[in-house]
C-alpha positions in Angstrom: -5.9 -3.1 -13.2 -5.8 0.6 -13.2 -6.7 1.2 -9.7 -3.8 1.4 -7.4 -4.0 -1.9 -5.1 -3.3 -1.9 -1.2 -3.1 -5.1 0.2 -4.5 -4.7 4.5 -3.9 -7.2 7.1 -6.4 -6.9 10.3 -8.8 -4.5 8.2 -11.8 -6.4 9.7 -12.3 -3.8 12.7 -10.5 -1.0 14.6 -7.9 1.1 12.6 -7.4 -1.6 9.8 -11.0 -1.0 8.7 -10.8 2.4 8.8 -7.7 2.6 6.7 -9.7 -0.2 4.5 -12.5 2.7 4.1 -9.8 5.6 3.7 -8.1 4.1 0.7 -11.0 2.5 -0.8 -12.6 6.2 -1.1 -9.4 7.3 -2.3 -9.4 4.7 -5.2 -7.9 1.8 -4.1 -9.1 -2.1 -4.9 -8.3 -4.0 -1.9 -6.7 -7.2 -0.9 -7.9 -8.6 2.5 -5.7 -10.6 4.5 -7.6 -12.2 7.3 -8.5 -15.2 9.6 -11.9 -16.6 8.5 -14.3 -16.0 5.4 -16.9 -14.6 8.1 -14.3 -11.8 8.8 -13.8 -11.3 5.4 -17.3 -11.1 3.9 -18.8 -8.6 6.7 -15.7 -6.4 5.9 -16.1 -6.8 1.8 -19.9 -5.2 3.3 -18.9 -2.4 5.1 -16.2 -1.2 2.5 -18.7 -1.3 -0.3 -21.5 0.4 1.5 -19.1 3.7 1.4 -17.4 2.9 -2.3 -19.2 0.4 -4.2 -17.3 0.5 -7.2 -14.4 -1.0 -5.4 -12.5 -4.5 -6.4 -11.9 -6.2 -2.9 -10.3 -10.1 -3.1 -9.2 -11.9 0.7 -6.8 -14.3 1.2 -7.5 -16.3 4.6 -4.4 -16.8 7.0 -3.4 -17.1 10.2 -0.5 -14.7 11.0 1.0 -17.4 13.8 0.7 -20.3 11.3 3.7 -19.3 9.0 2.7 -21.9 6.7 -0.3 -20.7 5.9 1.0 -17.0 5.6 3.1 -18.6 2.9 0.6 -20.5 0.8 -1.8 -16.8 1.0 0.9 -15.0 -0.9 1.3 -18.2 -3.2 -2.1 -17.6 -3.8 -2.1 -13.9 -4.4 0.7 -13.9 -6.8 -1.1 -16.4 -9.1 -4.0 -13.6 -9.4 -1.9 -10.6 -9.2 1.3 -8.6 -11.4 1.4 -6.1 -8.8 1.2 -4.5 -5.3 1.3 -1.1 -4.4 1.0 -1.3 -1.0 0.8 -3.8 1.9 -0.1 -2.5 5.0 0.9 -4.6 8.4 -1.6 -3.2 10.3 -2.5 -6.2 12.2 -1.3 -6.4 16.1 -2.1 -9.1 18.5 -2.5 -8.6 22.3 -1.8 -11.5 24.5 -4.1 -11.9 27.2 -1.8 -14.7 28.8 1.3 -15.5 27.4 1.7 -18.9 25.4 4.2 -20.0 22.8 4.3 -22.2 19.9 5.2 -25.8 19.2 8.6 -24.8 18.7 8.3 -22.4 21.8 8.4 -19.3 20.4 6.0 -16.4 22.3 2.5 -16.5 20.0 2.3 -12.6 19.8 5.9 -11.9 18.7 5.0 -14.6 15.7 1.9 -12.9 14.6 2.9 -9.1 15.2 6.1 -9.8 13.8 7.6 -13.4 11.6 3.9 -13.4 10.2 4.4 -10.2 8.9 7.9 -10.2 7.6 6.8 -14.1 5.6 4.1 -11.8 4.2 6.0 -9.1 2.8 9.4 -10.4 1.6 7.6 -13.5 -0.2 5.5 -10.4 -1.8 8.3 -8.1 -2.3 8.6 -8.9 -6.5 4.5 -7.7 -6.7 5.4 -4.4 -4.2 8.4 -3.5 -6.7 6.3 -3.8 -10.2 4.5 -1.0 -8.8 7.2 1.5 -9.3 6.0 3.5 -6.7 5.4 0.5 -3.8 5.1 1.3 0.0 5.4 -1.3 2.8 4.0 0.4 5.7 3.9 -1.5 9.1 1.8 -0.3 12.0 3.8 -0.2 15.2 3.0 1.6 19.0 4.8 3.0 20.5 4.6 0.3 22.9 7.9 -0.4 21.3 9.5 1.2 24.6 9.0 -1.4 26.5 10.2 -4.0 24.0 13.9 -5.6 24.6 16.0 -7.2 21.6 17.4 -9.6 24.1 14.7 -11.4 24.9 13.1 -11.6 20.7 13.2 -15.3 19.8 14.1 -16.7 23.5 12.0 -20.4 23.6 9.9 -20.4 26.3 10.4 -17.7 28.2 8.8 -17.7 31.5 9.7 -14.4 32.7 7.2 -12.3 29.8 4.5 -10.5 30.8 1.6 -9.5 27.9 3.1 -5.6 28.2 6.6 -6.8 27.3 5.3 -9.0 24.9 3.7 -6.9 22.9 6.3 -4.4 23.6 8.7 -7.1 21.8 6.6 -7.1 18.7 6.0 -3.4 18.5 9.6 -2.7 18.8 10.2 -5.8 15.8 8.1 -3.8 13.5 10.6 -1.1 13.4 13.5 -3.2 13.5 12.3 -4.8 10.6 11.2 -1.5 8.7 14.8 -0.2 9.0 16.3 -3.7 7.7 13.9 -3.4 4.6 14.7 0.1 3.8 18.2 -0.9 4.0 17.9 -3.7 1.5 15.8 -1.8 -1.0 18.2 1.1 -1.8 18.0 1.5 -5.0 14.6 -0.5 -5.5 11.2 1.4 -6.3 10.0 1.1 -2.6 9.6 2.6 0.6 8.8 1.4 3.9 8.0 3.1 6.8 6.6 2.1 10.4 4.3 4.2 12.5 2.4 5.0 16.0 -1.3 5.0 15.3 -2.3 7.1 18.8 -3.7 5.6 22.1 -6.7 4.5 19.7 -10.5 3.3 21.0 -10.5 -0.1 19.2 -11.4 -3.7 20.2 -7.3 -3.7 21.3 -6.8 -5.6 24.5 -10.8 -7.0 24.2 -9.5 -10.1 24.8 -7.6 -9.1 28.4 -9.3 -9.6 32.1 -8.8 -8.1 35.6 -7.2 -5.2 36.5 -5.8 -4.7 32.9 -9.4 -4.9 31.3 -9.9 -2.3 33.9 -7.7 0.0 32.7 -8.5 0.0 29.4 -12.2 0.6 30.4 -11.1 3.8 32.0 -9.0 5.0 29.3 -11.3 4.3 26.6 -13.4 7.7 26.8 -9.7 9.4 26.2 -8.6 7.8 23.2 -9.1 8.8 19.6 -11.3 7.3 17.0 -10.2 4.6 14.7 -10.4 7.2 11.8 -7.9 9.3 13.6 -5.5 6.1 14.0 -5.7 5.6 10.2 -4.6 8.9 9.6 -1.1 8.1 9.3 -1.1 5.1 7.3 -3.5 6.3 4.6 -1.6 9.6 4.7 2.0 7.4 3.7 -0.2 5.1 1.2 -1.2 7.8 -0.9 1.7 10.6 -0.6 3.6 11.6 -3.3 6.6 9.4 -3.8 9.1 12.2 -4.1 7.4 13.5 -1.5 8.6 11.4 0.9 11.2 9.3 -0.1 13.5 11.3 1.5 11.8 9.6 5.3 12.5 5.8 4.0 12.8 3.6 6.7 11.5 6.2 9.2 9.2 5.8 12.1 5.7 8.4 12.1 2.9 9.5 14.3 0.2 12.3 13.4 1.4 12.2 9.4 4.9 13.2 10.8 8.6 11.9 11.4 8.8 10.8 15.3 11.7 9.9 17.3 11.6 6.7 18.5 12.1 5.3 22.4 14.1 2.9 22.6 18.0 2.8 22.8 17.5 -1.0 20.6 16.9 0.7 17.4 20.3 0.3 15.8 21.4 -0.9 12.6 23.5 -4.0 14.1 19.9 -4.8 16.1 17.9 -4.3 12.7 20.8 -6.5 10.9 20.6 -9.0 13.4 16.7 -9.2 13.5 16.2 -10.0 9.8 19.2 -12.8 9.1 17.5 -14.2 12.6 14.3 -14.5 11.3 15.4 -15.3 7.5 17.0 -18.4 9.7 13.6 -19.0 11.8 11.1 -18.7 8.3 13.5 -20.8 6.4 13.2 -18.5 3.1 
């Protein structure tokens, strides 16, 4: 195990696969976190096709279904000594809002609890790197997120915007918690805005919203352009950019966030809350 190893959540389309393709060029064996083998084997293919010589592995998981987010990094620390970086680049986009069993809003539990099971269970692999990076792909949608209404059981009064808003602004929240507990450690974590990217995001909306999005479409950038930033903070010198730990980028640079919820006490607050929900 030479290569450096990046493990990708969503790489199957959009800016995941493009920062799949990025680091793979750049040297990088691959772990694949995704849904279905389907998923998984027609994005092994497109990978190879542009580095052959690359060592790709997939883990299957749902990023709702905790459980199973558990059991995948079970099963990738039985294979593996060591992570260098895990990129939560996967977001969810309600189309209508639905919660769980135990009523939590299904978007906020993928974009957000899924992610954080995922990266403290894998947190030991991350810091045998020595050089480890947790890099979580936010928006910055993250305006229209509110910490007062994370974790609220059935909540009637969400729209999909705020939603999604919620789990956007939870990525950086939990970035800023993480940096704060590995002082000291031999990792970084960052969070970041991709751009207003041309993906499949929002595929799954209708009406006036699909609409929208239709029209916007010719105006965004390409999915290579939204990977920019995360393969830029995978492959960076460490000393490089250590001194931006915990920080929040957009075009491969610090950005000022927007929203007034980005606090310590909210980041605090945000990880023993979902340390309590995720049982760890």
């Amino acid at each position: 195990m030479n290569n450096k190893i990046a493990l990708i959540t969503g790489a199957n389309s959009g800016i995941g696969l493009a920062t799949a393709k990025g680091l793979a060029a750049d040297g990088f064996d691959l772990i694949l976190l995704v849904r279905n083998q389907e998923k998984a084997l027609s994005t092994q293919e497109a990978i190879l096709q542009r580095s052959p010589n690359t060592k790709i592995e997939y883990e299957i998981a749902d990023l709702e279904d905790l459980d199973s987010v558990k059991t995948a990094a079970l099963n990738i620390k039985k294979r593996y000594i060591k992570i260098d970086v895990i990129i939560n680049n996967a977001g969810y986009s309600p189309d209508v809002i639905a919660f769980t069993k135990d009523g939590y809003e299904k978007s906020f539990i993928a974009n957000h609890l899924g992610h954080f099971v995922l990266t403290i269970n894998l947190l030991d692999l991350v810091e045998a790197s020595e050089e480890g990076r947790i890099i979580s792909v936010s928006s910055a949608a993250h305006a229209l997120g509110k910490v007062s209404r994370f974790f609220i059981k059935n909540n009637k009064n969400l729209s999909v915007w705020k939603a999604y808003g919620d789990g956007k602004l939870a990525n950086i929240l939990f970035t800023k918690g993480l940096a704060k507990r590995l002082v000291g450690k031999p990792i970084l974590s960052f969070s970041l805005h991709p751009g207003v990217v041309g993906t499949n995001f929002g595929g799954n909306f209708s009406g006036f919203t699909r609409f929208l999005l239709r029209l916007a479409k010719p105006f965004m950038t390409s999915p290579e352009e939204g990977a920019e930033t995360s393969i830029f903070l995978a492959t960076t010198s460490f000393e490089n950019i250590k001194r931006d730990n915990g920080k929040y980028f957009a075009k491969c640079k610090v950005k000022s966030t927007s929203s007034n919820d980005i606090t310590t006490v909210n980041a605090d607050w945000l990880w023993e809350k979902s340390l309590s929900i995720v049982n760890f």
